[in-house]
C-alpha positions as CSV (number, residue, x, y, z in Angstrom):
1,X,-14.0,32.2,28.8
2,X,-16.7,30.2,30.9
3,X,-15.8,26.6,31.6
4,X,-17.7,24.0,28.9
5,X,-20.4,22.6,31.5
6,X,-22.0,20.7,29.5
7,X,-23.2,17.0,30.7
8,X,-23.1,14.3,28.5
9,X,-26.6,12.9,27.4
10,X,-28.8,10.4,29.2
11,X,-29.3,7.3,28.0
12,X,-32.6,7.1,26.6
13,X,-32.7,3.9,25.2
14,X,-32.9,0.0,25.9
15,X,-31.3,-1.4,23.2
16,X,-29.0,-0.9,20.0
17,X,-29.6,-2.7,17.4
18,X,-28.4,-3.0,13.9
19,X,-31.5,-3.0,10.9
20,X,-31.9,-2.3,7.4
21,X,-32.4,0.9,5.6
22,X,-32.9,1.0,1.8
23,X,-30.0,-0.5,0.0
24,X,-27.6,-0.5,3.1
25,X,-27.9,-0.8,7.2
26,X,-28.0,1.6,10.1
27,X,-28.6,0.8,13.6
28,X,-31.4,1.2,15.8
29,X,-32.1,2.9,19.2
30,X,-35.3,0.8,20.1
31,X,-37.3,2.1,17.3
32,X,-35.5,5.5,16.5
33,X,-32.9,5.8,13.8
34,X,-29.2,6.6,15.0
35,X,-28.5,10.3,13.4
36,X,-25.3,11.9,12.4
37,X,-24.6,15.2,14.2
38,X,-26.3,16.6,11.0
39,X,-29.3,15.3,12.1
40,X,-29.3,12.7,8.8
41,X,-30.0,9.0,9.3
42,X,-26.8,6.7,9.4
43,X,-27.1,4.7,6.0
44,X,-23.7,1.9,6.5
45,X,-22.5,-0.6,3.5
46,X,-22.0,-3.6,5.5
47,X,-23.8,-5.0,8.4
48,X,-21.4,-5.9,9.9
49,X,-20.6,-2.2,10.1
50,X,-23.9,-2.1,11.9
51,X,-23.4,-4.8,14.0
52,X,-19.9,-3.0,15.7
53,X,-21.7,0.5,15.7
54,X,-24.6,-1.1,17.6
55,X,-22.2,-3.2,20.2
56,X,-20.9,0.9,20.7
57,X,-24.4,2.2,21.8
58,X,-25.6,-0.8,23.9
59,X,-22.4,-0.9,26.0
60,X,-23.1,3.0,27.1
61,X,-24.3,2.7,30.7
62,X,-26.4,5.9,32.0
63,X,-24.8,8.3,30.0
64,X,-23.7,8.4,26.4
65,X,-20.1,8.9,26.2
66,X,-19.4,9.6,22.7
67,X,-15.5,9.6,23.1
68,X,-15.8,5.6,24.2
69,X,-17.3,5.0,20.9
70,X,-14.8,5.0,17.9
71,X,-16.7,3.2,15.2
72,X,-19.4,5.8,15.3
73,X,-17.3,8.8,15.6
74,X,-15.4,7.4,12.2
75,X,-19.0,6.7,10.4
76,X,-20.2,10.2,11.6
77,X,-17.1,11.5,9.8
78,X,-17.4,9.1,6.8
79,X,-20.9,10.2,6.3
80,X,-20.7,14.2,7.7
81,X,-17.7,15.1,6.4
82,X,-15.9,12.6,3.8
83,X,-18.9,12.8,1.7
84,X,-19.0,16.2,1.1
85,X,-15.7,16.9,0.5
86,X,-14.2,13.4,-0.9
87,X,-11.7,15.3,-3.2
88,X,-10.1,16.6,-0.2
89,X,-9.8,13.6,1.6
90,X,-8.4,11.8,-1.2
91,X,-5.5,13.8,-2.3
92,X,-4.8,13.7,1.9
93,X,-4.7,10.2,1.8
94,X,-1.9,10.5,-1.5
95,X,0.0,12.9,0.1
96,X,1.5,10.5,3.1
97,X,3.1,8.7,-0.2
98,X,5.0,11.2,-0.8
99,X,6.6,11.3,3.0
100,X,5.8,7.7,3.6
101,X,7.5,6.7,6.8
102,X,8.6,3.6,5.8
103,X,10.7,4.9,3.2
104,X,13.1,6.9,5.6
105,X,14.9,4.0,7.0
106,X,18.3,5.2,9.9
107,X,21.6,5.7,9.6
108,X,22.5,4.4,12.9
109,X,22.6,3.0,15.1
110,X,23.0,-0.5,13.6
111,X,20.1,-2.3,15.7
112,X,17.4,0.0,14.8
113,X,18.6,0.0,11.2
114,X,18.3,-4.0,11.1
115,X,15.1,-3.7,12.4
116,X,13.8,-1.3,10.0
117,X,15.1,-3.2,7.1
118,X,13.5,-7.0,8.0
119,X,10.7,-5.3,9.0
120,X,9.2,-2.2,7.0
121,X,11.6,-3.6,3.6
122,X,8.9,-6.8,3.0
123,X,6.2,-4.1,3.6
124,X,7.5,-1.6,0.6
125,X,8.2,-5.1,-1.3
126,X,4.3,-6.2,-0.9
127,X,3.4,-2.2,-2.3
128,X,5.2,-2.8,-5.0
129,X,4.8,-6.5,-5.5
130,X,1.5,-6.7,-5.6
131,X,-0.3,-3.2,-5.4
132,X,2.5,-1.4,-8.1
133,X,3.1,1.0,-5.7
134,X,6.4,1.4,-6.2
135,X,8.7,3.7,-3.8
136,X,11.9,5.3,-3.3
137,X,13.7,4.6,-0.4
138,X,15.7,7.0,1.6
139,X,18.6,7.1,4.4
140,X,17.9,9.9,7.3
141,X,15.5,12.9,7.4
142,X,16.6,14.5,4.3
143,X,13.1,14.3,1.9
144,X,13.1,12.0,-0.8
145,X,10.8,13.1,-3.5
146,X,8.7,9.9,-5.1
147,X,7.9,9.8,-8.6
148,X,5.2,11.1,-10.4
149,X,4.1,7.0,-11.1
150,X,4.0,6.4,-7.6
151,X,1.7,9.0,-6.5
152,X,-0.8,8.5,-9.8
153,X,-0.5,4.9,-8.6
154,X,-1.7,5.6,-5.2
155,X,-4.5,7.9,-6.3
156,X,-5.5,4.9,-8.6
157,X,-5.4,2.5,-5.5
158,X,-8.2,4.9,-3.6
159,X,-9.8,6.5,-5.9
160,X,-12.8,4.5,-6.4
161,X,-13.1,4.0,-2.8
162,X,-16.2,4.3,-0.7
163,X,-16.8,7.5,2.1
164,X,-16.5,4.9,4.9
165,X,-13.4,2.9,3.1
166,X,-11.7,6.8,2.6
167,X,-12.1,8.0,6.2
168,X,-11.0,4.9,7.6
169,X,-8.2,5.3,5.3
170,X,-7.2,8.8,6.2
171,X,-7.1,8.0,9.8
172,X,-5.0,5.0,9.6
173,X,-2.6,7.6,7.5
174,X,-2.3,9.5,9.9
175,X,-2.4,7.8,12.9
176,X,1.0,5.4,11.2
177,X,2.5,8.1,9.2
178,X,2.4,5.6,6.3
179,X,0.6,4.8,2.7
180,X,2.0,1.7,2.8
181,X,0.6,0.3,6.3
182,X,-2.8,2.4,5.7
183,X,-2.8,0.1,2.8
184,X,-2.1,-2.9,4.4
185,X,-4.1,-2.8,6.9
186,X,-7.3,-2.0,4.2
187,X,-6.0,-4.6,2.0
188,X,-5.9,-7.4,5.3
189,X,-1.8,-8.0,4.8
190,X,-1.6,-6.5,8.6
191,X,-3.9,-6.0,11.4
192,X,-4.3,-2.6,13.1
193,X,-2.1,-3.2,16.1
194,X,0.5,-4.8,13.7
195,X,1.0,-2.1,11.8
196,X,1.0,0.8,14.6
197,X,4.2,-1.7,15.9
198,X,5.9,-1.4,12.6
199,X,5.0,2.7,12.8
200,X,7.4,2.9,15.9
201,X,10.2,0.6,15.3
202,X,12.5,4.3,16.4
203,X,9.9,5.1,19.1
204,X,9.7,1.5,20.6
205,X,14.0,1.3,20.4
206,X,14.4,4.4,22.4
207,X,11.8,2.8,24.8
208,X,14.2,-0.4,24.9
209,X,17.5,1.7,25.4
210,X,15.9,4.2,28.0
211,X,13.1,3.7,29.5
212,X,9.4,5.0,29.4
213,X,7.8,7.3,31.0
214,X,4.0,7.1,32.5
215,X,2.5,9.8,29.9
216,X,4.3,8.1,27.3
217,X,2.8,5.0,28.0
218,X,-0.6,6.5,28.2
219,X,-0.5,8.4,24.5
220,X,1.0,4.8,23.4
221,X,-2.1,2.7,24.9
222,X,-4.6,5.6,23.0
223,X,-3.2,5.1,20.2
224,X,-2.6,1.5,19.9
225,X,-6.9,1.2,20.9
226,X,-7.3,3.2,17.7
227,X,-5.1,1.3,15.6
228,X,-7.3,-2.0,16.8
229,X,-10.1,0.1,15.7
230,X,-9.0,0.3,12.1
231,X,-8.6,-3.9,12.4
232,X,-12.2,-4.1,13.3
233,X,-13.4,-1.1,10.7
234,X,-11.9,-2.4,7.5
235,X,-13.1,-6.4,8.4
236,X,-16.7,-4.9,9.1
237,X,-16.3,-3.0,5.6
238,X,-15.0,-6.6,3.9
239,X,-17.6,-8.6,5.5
């Protein structure tokens, strides 16, 4: 197979900008409208959405980099992909309550175990507390099946969401592992960063015990820049 030489684009702009379009916002290169990949025009709920997608295309220097540019990559999605098959994404989004990380706490050893409990047990509290999302907690890596409640509960907690409010959700799923921080984070009770912490209490405790190494380190740092990126998303979307 030939190697993929393609360049990335020029730059072919002076400035990004964020402007109305009918009920909503997109942003603006100059005068042209910023297009999804599907060649339709980026129509955003918030402007402050519009605002961070702009700041995205005005900091590209000669060359668009497209991979440096999180926010629009996530509205592309929301508004390619999320919208067309919302169903989908949905029932994706209930299906990490089932497995929620937070709910398989360690047997051992007893540091990581403390941790664990003063850490991700207020979490599960808050889900049930004040979302009535109520799960079953678990010891190990043997499953632990939730009830039937729980998941019609969780459908009933995203099910009237927004494209841009679901695929913000289903990354932050699966970037934590988790409902419950996904939900969090949406619902301001953590920030991004916070809540990819609390995803690798085990991770970050190995770390402690023995070390890291420099590929490690550079997977973490990727994915804790994506985890500030859901931060930033869901205040644009509740601005």
């Amino acid at each position: 197979m030939a190697a993929d030489t393609a360049q990335p684009p020029k730059r072919f702009y002076k400035t990004a900008y964020a402007a109305p379009l009918g009920e909503g916002h997109s942003v603006k290169l100059d005068a042209r409208l910023l297009k999804t990949p599907r060649q339709t025009p980026l129509l955003l709920p918030t402007r402050a959405l519009a605002d961070l997608i702009a700041a995205e295309w005005q900091a590209q220097a000669s060359v668009i980099n497209l991979a440096a540019m999180p926010a629009t990559r996530l509205a592309f999605t929301a508004s390619d992909h999320v919208a067309a098959a919302a169903n989908e994404t949905l029932a994706e989004v209930v299906s990490y309550a089932s497995t929620d990380l937070l709910c398989y706490f360690a047997e051992a050893p007893a540091g990581l175990v403390k941790r664990q409990e003063t850490e991700w047990g207020p979490l599960l509290d808050w889900a049930a507390d004040e979302l009535g999302l109520r799960l079953q907690r678990a010891r190990g890596i043997v499953h632990q099946a939730q009830p039937a409640a729980s998941l019609e509960q969780m459908t009933a907690l995203v099910d009237s969401t927004d494209d841009f409010t679901l695929a913000g959700l289903a990354f932050a799923v699966g970037l934590y592992g988790s409902a419950v921080l996904a939900l969090a984070v949406w619902r301001g009770r953590l920030g991004g960063e916070a809540a990819f912490d609390l995803s690798r209490l085990d991770e970050a405790f190995q770390e402690a015990q023995w070390g890291v190494d420099a590929e490690a380190a550079a997977r973490t740092a990727g994915r804790r820049r994506e985890a500030q990126l859901l931060d930033r998303w869901f205040a644009a979307l509740r601005a």
